[in-house]
HTML snippet that shows the backbone in 3Dmol.js (N, CA, C, O; Angstrom):
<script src="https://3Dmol.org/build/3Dmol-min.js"></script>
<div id="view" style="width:600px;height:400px;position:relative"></div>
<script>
const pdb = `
ATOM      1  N   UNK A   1       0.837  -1.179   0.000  1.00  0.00           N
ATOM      2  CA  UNK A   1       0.000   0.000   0.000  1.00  0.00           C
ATOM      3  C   UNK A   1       0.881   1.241   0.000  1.00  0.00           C
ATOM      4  O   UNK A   1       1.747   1.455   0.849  1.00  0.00           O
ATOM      5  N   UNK A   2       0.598   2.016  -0.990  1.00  0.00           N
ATOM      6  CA  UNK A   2       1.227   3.265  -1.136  1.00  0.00           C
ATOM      7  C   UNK A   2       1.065   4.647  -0.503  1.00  0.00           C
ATOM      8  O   UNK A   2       0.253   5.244  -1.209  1.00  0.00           O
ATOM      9  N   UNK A   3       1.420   5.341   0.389  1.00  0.00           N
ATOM     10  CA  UNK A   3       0.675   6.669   0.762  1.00  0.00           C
ATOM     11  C   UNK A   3       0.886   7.513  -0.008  1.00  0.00           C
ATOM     12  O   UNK A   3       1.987   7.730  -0.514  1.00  0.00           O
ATOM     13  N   UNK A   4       0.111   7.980  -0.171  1.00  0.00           N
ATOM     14  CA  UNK A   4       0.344   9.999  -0.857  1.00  0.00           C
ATOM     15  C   UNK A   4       1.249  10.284  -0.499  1.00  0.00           C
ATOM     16  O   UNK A   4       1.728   9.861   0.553  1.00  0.00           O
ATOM     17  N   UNK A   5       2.044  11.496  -1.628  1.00  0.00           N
ATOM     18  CA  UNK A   5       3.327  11.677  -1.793  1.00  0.00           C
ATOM     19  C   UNK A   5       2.995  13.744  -1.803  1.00  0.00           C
ATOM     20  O   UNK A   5       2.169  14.365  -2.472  1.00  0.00           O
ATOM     21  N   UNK A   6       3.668  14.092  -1.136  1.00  0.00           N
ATOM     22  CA  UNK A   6       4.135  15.539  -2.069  1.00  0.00           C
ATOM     23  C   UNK A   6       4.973  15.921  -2.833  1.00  0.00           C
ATOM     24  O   UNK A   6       6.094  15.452  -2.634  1.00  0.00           O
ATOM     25  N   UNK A   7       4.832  16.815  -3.896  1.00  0.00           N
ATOM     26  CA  UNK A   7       6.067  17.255  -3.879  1.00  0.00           C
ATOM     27  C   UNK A   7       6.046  18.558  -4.287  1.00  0.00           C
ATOM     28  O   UNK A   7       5.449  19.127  -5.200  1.00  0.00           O
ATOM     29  N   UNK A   8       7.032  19.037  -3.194  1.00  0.00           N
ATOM     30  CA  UNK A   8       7.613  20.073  -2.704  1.00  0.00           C
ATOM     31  C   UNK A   8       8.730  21.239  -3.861  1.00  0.00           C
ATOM     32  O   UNK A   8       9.815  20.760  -4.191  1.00  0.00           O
ATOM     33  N   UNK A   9       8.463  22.304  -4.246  1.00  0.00           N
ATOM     34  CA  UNK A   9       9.467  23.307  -4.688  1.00  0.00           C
ATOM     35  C   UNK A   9       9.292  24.479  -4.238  1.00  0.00           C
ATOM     36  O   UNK A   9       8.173  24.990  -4.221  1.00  0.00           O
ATOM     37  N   UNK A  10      10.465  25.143  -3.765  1.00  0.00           N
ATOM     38  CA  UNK A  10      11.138  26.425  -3.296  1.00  0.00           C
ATOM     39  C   UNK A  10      11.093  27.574  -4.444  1.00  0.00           C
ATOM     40  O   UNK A  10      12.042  27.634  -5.226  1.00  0.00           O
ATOM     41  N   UNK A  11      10.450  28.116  -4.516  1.00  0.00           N
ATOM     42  CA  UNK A  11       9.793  29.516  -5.494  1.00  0.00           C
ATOM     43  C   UNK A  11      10.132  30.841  -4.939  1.00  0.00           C
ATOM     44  O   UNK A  11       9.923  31.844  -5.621  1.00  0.00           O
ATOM     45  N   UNK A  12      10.946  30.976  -3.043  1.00  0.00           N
ATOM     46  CA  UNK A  12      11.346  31.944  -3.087  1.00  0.00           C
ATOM     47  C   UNK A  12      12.550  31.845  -2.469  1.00  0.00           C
ATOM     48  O   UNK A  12      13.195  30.809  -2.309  1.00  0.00           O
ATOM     49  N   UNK A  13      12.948  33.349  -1.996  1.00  0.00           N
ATOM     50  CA  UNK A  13      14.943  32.702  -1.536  1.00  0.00           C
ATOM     51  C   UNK A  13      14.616  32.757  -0.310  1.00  0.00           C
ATOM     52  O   UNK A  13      13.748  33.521   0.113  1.00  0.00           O
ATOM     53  N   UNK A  14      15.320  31.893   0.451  1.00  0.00           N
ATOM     54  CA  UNK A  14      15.509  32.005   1.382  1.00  0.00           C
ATOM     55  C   UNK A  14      16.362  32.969   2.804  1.00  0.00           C
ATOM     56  O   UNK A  14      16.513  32.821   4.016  1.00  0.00           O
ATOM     57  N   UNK A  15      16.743  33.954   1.764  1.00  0.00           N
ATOM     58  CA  UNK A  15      17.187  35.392   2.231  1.00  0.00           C
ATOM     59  C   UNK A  15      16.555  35.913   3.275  1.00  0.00           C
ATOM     60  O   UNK A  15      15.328  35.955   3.369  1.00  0.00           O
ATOM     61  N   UNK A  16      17.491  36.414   4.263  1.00  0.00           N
ATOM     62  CA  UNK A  16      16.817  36.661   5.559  1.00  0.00           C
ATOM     63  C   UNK A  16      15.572  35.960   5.886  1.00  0.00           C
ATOM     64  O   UNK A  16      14.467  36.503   5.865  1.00  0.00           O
ATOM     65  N   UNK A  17      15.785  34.754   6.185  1.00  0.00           N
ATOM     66  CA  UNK A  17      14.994  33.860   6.566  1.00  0.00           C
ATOM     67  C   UNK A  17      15.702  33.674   7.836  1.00  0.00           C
ATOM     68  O   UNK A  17      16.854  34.059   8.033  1.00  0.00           O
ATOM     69  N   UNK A  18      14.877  32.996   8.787  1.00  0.00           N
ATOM     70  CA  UNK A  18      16.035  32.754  10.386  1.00  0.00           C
ATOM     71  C   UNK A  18      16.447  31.434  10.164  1.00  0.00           C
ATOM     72  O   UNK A  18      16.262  30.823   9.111  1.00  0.00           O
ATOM     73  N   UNK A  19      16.937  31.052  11.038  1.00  0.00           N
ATOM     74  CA  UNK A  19      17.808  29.745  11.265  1.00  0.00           C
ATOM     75  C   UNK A  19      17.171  28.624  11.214  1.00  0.00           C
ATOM     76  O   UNK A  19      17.607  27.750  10.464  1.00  0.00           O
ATOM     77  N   UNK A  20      15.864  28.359  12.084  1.00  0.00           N
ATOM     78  CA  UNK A  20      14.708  28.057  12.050  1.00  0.00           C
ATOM     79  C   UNK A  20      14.039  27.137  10.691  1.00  0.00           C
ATOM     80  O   UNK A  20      13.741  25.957  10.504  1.00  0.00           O
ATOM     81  N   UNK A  21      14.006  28.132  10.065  1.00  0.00           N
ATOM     82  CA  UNK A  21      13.598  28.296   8.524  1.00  0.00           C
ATOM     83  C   UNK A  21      14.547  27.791   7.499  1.00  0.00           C
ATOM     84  O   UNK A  21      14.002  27.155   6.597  1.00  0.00           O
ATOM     85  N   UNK A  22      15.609  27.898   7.436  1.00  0.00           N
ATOM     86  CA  UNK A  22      17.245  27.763   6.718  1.00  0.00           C
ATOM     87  C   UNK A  22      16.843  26.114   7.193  1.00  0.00           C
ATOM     88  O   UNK A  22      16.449  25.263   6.396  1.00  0.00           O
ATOM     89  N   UNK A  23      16.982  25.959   8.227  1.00  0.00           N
ATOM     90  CA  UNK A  23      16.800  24.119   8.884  1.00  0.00           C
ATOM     91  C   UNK A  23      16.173  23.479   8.385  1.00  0.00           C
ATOM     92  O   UNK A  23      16.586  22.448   7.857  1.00  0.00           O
ATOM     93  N   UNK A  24      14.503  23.987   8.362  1.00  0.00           N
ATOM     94  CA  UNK A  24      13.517  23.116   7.815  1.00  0.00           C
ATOM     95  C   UNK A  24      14.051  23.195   6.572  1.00  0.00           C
ATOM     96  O   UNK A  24      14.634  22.140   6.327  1.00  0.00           O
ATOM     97  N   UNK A  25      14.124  24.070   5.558  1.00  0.00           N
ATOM     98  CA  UNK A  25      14.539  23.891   3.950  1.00  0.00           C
ATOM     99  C   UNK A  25      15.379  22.787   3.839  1.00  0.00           C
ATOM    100  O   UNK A  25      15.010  21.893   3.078  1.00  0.00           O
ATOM    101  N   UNK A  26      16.361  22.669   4.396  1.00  0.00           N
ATOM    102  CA  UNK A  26      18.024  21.864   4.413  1.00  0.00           C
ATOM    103  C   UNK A  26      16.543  20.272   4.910  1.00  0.00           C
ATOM    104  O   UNK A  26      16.403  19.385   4.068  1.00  0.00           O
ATOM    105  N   UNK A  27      16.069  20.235   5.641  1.00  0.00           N
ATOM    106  CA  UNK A  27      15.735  18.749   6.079  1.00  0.00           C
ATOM    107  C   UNK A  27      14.492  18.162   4.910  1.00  0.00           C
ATOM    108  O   UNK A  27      14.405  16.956   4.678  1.00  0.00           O
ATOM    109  N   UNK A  28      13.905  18.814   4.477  1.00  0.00           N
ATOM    110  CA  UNK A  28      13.189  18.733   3.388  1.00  0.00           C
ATOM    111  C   UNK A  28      13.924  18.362   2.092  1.00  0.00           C
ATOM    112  O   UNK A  28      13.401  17.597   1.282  1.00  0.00           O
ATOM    113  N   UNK A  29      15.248  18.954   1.875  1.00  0.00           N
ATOM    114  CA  UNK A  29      15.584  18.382   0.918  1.00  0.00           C
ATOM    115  C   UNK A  29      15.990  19.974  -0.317  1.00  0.00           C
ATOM    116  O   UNK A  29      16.409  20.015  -1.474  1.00  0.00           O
ATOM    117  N   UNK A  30      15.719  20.722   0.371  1.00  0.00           N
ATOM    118  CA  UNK A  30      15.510  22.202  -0.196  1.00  0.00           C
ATOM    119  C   UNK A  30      16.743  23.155  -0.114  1.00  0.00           C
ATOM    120  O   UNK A  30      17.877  22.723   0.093  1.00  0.00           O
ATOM    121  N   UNK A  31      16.506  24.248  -0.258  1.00  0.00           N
ATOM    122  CA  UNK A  31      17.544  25.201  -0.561  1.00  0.00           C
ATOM    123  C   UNK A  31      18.208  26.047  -1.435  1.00  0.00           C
ATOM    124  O   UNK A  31      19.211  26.752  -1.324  1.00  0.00           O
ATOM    125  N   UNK A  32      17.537  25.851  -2.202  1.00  0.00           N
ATOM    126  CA  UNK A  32      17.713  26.687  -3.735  1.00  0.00           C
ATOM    127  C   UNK A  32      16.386  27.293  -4.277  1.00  0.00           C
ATOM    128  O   UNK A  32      15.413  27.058  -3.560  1.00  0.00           O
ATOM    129  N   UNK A  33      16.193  27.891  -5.193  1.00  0.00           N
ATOM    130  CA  UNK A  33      14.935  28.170  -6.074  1.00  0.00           C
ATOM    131  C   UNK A  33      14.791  27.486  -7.002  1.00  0.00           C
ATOM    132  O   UNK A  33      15.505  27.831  -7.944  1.00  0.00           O
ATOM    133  N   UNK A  34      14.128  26.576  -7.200  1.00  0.00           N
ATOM    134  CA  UNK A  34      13.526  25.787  -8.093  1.00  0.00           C
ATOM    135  C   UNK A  34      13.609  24.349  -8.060  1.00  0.00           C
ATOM    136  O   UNK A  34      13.144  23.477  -8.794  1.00  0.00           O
ATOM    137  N   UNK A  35      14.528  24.316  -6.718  1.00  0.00           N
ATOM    138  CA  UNK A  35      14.803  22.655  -6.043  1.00  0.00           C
ATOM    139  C   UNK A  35      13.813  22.221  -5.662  1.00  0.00           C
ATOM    140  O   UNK A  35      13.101  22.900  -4.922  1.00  0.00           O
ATOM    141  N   UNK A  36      13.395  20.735  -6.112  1.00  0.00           N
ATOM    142  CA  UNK A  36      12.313  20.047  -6.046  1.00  0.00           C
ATOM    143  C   UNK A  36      12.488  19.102  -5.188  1.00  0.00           C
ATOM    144  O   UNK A  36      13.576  18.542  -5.326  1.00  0.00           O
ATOM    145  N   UNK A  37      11.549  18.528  -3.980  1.00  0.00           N
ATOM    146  CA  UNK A  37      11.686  17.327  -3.425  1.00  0.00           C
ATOM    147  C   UNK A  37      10.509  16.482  -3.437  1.00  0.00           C
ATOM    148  O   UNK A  37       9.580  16.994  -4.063  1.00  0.00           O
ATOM    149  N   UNK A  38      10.261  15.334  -2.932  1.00  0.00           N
ATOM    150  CA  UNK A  38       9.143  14.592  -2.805  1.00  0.00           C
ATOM    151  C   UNK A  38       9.135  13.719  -1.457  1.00  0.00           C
ATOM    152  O   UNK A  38      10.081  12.961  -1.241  1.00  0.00           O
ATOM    153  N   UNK A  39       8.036  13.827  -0.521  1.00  0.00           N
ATOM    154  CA  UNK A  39       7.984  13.467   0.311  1.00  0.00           C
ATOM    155  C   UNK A  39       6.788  13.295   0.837  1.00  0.00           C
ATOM    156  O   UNK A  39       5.898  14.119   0.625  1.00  0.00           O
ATOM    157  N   UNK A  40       6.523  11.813   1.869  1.00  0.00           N
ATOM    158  CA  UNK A  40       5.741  11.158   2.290  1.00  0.00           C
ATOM    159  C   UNK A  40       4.315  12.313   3.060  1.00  0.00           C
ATOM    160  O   UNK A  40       4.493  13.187   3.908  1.00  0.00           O
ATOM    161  N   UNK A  41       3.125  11.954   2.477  1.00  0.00           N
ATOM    162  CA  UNK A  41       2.460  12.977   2.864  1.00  0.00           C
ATOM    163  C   UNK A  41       1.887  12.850   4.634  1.00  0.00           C
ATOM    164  O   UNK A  41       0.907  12.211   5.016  1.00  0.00           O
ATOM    165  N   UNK A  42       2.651  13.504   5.321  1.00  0.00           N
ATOM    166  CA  UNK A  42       2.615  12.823   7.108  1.00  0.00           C
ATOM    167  C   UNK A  42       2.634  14.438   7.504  1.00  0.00           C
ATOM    168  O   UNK A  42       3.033  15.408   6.860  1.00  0.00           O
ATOM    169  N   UNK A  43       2.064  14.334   8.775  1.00  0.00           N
ATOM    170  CA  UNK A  43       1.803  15.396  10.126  1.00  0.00           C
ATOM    171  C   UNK A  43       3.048  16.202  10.116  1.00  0.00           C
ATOM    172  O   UNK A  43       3.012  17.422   9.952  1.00  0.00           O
ATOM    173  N   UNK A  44       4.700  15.207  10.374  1.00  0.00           N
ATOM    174  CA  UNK A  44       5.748  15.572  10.751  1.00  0.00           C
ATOM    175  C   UNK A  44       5.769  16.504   9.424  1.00  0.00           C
ATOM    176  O   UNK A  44       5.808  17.733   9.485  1.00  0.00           O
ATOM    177  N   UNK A  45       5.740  15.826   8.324  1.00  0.00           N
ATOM    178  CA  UNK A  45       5.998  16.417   7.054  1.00  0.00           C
ATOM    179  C   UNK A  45       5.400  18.093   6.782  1.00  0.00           C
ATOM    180  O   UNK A  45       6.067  18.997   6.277  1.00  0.00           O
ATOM    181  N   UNK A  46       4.142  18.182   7.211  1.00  0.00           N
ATOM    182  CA  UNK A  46       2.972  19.208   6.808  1.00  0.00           C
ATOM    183  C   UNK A  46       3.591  20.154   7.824  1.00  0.00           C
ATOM    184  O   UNK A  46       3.631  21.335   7.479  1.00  0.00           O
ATOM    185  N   UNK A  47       4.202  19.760   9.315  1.00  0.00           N
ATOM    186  CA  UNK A  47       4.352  20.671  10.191  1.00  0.00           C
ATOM    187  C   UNK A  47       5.670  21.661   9.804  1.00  0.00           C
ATOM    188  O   UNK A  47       5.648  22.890   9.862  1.00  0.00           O
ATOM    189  N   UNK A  48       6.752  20.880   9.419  1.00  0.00           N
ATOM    190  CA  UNK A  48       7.765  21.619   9.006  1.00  0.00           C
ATOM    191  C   UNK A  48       7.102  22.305   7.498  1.00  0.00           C
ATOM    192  O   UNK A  48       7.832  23.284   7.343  1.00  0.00           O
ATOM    193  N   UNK A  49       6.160  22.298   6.385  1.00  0.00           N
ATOM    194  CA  UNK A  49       6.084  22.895   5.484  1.00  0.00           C
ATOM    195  C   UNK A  49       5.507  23.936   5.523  1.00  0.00           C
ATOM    196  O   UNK A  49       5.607  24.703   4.566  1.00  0.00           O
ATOM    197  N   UNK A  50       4.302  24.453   7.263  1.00  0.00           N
ATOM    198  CA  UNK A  50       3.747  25.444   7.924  1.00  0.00           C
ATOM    199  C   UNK A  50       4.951  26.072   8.303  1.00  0.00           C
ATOM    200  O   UNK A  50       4.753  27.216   8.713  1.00  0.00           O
ATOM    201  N   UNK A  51       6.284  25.672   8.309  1.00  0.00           N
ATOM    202  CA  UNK A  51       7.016  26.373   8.728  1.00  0.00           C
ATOM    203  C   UNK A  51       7.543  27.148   7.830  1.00  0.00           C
ATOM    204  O   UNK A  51       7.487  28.335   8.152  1.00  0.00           O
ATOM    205  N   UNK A  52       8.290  26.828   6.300  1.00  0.00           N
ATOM    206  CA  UNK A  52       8.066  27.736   5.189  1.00  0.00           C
ATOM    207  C   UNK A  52       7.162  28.221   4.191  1.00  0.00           C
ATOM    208  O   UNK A  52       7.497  28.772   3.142  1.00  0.00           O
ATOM    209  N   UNK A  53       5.769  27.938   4.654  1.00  0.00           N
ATOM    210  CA  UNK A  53       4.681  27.730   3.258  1.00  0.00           C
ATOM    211  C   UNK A  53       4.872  28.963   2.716  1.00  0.00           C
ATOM    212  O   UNK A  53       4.218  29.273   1.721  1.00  0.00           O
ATOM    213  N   UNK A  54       5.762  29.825   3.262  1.00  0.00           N
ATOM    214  CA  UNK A  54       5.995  31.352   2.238  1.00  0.00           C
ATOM    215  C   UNK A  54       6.850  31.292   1.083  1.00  0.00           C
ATOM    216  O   UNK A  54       6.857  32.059   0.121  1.00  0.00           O
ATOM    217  N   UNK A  55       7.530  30.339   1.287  1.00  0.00           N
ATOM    218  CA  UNK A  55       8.345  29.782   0.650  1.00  0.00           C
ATOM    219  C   UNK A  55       9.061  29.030  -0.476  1.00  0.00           C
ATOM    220  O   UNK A  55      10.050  29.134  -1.203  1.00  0.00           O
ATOM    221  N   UNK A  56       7.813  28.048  -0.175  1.00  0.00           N
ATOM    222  CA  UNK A  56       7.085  26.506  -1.374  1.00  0.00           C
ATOM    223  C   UNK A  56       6.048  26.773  -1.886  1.00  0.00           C
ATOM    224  O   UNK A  56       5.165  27.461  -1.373  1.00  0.00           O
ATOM    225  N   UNK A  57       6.015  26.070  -3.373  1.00  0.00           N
ATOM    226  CA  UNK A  57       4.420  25.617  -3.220  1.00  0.00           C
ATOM    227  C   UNK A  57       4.735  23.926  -3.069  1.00  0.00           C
ATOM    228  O   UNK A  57       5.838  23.379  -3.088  1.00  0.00           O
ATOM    229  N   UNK A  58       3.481  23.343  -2.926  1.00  0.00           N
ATOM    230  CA  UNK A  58       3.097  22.624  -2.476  1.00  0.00           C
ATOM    231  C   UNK A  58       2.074  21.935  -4.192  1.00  0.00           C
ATOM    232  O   UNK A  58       1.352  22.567  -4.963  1.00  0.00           O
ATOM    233  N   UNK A  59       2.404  20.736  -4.196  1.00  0.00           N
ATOM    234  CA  UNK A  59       1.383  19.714  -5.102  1.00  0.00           C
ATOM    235  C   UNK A  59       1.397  18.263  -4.715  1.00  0.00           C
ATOM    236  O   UNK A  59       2.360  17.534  -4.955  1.00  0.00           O
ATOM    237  N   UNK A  60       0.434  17.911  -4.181  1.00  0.00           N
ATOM    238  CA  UNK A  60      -0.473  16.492  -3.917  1.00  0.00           C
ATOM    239  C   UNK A  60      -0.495  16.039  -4.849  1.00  0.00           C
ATOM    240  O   UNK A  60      -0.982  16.534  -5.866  1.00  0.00           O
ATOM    241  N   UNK A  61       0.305  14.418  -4.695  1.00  0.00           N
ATOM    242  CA  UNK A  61       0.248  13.594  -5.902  1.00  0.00           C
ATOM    243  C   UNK A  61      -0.459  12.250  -5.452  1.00  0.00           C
ATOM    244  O   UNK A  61      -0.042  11.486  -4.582  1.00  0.00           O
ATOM    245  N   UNK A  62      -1.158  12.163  -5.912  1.00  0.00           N
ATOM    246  CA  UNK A  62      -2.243  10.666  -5.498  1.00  0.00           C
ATOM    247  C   UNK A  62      -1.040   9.429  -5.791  1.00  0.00           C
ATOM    248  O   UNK A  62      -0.108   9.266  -6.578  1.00  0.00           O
ATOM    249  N   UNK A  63      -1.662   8.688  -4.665  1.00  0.00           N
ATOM    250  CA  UNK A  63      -0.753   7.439  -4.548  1.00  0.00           C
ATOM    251  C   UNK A  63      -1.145   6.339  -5.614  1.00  0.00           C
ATOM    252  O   UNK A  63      -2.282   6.163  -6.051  1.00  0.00           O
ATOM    253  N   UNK A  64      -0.254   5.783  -5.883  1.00  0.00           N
ATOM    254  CA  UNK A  64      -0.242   4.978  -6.799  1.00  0.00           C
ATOM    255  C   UNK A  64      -0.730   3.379  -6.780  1.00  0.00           C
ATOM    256  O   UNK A  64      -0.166   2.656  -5.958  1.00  0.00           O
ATOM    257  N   UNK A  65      -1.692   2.826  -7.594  1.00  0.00           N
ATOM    258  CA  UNK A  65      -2.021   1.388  -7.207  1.00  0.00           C
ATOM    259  C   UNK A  65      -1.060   0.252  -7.554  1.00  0.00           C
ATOM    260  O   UNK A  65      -1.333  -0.906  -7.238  1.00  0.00           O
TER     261      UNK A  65
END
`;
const viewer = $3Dmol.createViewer("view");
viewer.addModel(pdb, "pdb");
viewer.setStyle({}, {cartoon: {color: "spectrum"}});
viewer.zoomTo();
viewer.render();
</script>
């Protein structure tokens, strides 16, 4: 069984962003503009992306059969 997936790209800089913020990007997989990641669609996941959603966008990819 497959779960829903996101995936994640960085659309703005992370310039004067705090430390905080710089962290979550780096653990996501992020850090650049236009760097793409994909990741398991979970609580832990959604909580750190409330932490840059100024940041990302965000696209829901249905899980696969």
């Amino acid at each position: 069984m497959s779960a829903a997936k996101l995936v994640i790209r960085q659309v703005r800089s992370a310039n004067g962003a705090d430390r905080r913020q710089l962290a979550t990007l780096r653990a996501l997989g992020l850090g650049r503009i236009g760097r793409t990641a994909e990741r398991p669609d979970t609580a832990t996941v959604r909580g750190q992306l409330r932490t840059v959603r100024h940041l990302v966008e965000i696209e829901e990819v249905a899980a696969a059969r």
